[in-house]
C-alpha positions in Angstrom: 5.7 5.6 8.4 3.4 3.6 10.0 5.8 1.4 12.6 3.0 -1.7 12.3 4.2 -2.7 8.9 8.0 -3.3 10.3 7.2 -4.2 13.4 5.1 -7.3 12.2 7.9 -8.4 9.3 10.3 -8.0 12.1 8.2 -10.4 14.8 7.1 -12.9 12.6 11.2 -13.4 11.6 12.0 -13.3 15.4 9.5 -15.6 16.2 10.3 -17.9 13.4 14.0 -17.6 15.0 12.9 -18.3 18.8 11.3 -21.5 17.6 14.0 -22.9 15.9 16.8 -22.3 18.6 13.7 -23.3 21.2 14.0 -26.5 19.5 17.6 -27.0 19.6 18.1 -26.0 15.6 20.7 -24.4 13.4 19.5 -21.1 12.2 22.1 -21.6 9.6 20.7 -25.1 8.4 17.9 -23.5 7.4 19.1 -21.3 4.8 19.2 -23.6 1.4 20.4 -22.0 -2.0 18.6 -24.4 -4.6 15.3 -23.9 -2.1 15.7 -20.0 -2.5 16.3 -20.4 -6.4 13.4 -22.9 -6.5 11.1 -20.1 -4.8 12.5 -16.9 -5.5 13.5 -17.4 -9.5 9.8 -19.0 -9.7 8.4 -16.1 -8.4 10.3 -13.6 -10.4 9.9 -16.1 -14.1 5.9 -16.5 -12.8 5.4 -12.8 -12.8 7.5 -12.0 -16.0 4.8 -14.4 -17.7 2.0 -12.3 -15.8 3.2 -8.8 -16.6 5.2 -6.7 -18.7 8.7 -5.5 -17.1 8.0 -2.0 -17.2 4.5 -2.6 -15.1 6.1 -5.1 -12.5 8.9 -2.6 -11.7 6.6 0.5 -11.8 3.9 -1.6 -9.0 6.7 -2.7 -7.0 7.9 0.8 -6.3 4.4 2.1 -5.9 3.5 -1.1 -3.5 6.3 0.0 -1.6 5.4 3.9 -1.3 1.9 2.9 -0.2 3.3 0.2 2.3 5.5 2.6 4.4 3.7 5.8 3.5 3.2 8.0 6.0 -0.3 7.8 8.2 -2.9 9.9 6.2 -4.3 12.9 7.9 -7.8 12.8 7.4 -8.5 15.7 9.9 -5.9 17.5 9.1 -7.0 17.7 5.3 -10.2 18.9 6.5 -9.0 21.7 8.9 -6.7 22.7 5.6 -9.4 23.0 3.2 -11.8 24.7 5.9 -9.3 27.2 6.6 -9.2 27.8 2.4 -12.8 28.1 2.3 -12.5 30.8 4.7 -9.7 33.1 3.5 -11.3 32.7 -0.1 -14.9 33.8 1.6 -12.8 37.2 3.0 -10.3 37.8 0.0 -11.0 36.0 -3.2 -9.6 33.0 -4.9 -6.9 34.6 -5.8 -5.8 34.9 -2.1 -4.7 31.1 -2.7 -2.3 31.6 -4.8 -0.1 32.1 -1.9 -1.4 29.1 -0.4 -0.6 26.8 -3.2 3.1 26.9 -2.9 3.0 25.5 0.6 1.2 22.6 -0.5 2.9 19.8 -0.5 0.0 17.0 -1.3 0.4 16.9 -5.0 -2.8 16.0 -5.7 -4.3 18.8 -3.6 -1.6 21.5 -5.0 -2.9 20.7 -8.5 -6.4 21.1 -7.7 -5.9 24.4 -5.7 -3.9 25.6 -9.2 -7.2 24.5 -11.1 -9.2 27.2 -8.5 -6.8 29.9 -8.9 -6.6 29.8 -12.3 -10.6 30.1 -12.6 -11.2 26.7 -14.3 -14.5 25.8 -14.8 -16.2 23.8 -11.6 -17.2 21.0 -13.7 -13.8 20.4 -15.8 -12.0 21.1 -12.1 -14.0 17.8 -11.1 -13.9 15.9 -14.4 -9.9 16.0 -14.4 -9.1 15.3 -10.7 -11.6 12.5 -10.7 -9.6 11.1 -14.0 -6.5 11.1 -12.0 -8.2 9.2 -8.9 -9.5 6.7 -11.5 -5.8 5.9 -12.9 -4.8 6.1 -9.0 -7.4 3.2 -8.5 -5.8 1.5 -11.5 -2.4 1.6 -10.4 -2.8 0.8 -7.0 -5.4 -2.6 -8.6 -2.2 -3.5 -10.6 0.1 -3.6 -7.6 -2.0 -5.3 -5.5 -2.6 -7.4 -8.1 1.2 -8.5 -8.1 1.5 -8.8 -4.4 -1.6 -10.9 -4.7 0.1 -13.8 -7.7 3.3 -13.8 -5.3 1.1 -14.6 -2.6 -0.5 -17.6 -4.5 2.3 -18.5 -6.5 4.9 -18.8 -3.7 3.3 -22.2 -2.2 3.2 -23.5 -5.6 7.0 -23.6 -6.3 7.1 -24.2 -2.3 5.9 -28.0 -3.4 7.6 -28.3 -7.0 11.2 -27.4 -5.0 9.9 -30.1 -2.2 8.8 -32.8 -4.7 12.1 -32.6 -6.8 14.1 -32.7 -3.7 12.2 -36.2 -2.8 12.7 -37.4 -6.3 16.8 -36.7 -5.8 16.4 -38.4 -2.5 14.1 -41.3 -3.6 16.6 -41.7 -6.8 19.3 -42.6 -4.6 18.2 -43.8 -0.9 21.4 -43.8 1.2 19.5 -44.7 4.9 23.0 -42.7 6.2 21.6 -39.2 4.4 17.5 -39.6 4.1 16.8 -37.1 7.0 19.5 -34.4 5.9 17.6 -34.9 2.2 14.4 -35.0 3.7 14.9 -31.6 5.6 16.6 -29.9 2.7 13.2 -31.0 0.6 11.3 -29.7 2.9 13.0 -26.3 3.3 11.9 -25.2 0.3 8.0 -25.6 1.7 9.0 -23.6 4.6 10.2 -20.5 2.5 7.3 -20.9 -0.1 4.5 -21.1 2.4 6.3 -18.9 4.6 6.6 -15.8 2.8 3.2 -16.3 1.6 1.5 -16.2 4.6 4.2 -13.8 6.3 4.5 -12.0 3.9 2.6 -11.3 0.5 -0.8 -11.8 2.0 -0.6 -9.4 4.7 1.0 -7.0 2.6 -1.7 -7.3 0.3 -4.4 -6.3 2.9 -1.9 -3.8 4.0 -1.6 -2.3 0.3 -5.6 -2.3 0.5 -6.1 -0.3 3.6 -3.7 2.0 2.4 -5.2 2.2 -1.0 -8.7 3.2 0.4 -7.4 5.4 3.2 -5.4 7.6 -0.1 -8.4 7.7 -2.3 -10.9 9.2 0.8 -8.0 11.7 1.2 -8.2 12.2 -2.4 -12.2 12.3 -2.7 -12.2 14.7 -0.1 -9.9 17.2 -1.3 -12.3 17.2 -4.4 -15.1 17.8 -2.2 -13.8 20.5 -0.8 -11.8 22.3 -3.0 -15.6 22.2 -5.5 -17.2 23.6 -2.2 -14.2 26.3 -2.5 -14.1 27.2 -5.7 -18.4 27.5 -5.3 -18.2 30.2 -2.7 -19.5 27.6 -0.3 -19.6 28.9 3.5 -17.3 27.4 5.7 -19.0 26.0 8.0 -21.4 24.4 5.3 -18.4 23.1 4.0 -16.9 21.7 7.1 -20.0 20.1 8.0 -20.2 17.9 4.6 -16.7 17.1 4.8 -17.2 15.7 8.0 -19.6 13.4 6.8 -16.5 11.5 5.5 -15.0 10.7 8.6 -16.1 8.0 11.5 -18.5 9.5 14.3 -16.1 9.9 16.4 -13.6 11.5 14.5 -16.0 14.3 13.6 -15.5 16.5 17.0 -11.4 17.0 15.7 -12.1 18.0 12.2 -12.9 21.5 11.3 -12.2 25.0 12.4 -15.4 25.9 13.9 -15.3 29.2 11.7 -17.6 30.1 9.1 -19.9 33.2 8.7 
């Protein structure tokens, strides 16, 4: 898991927390039901109206399998599919079928089932790049979600702080004005907050992610075409790198090849 997605929820709530005792506050005074209801329950009615059920639950878990996935091994996916290349080049396709029981990628295991099984190159490519497109789909849809939360959340933010001024306004008691006042105003704390803290990050997060999964993806294709062509190794490492930054280049790749 990549410890920068925790690590930044986890500071911006300590910060938040340093800030208030630094100013001689009461954590606990700032922890409202009605502002939480006000915020939370509009989210949660505002994406109901957005989506079907089924499709919130199903992004929410896939937003949070992409947020504290693993960090993606470019390289490492390149030495792997190098190092296929070359034992197919010395003993035949068939010599995977050993090698697809250790994968563990699903995506890649499928693909490396397609070569051993001697589908054609062209349907090998036409189904994998169907499942990346529904991939790209899902992950959209999810973003999507995290994205309405993110512009949502302010909105209820003001409708929670304009009906607490209303209840305030509707009976002025000089005695209770700033207790109402900062209960109103809670609920614009929690709205904005988690918007900014939380939904749009995650969003970019959910992005980077997203991207960095696909490449993965796009390169297993790549290479397991270049396999299942006979390609030579070293041909095929030297494409593959062609994916990757410059200076990434000089890890990637067995150096083998005929």
């Amino acid at each position: 898991m990549d410890i920068g997605t925790p690590l930044g929820l986890v500071g911006t709530l300590v910060l938040i927390l340093a800030a208030i005792l630094i100013e001689g506050g009461n954590p606990v005074a700032f922890f409202n039901i009605p502002a939480l209801m006000t915020v939370g329950g509009g989210l949660s009615c505002a994406l109901l109206v957005a989506y079907p059920l089924p499709v919130i639950l199903g992004a929410v878990g896939l937003a949070k399998q992409l947020l504290f996935m693993p960090k993606v091994d470019v390289v490492g996916t390149i030495n792997t599919l190098v190092e296929m290349c070359t034992l197919v080049r010395r003993d035949g396709l068939l010599a995977l079928d050993q090698v697809v029981r250790k994968v563990e990628d699903p995506f890649l295991a499928k693909g490396v089932q397609f070569v051993v099984d001697g589908m054609e190159p062209e349907l090998t490519k036409e189904i994998l790049h169907l499942d990346l497109e529904q991939k790209k789909h899902r992950h959209h849809q999810a973003r999507g979600i995290i994205d309405l939360c993110g512009g949502v959340a302010p909105g209820y933010a003001l409708i929670g702080t304009l009906v607490g001024l209303v209840a305030m306004l509707s009976d002025l008691d000089p005695a209770t004005v700033g207790h109402k006042m900062a209960l109103a105003l809670i609920c614009t704390l929690y709205g904005v907050g988690t918007s900014n803290a939380v939904f749009i990050p995650a969003s970019r997060n959910l992005e980077y992610k997203s991207e960095q999964e696909l490449l993965i993806n796009e390169i297993m294709v790549e290479g397991l075409l270049g396999i299942q062509a006979g390609e030579n190794p070293r041909h095929l490492e030297d494409r593959l790198k062609a994916f990757l930054p410059i200076s990434q280049r000089a890890k990637a790749g067995t150096g083998g090849g005929e």
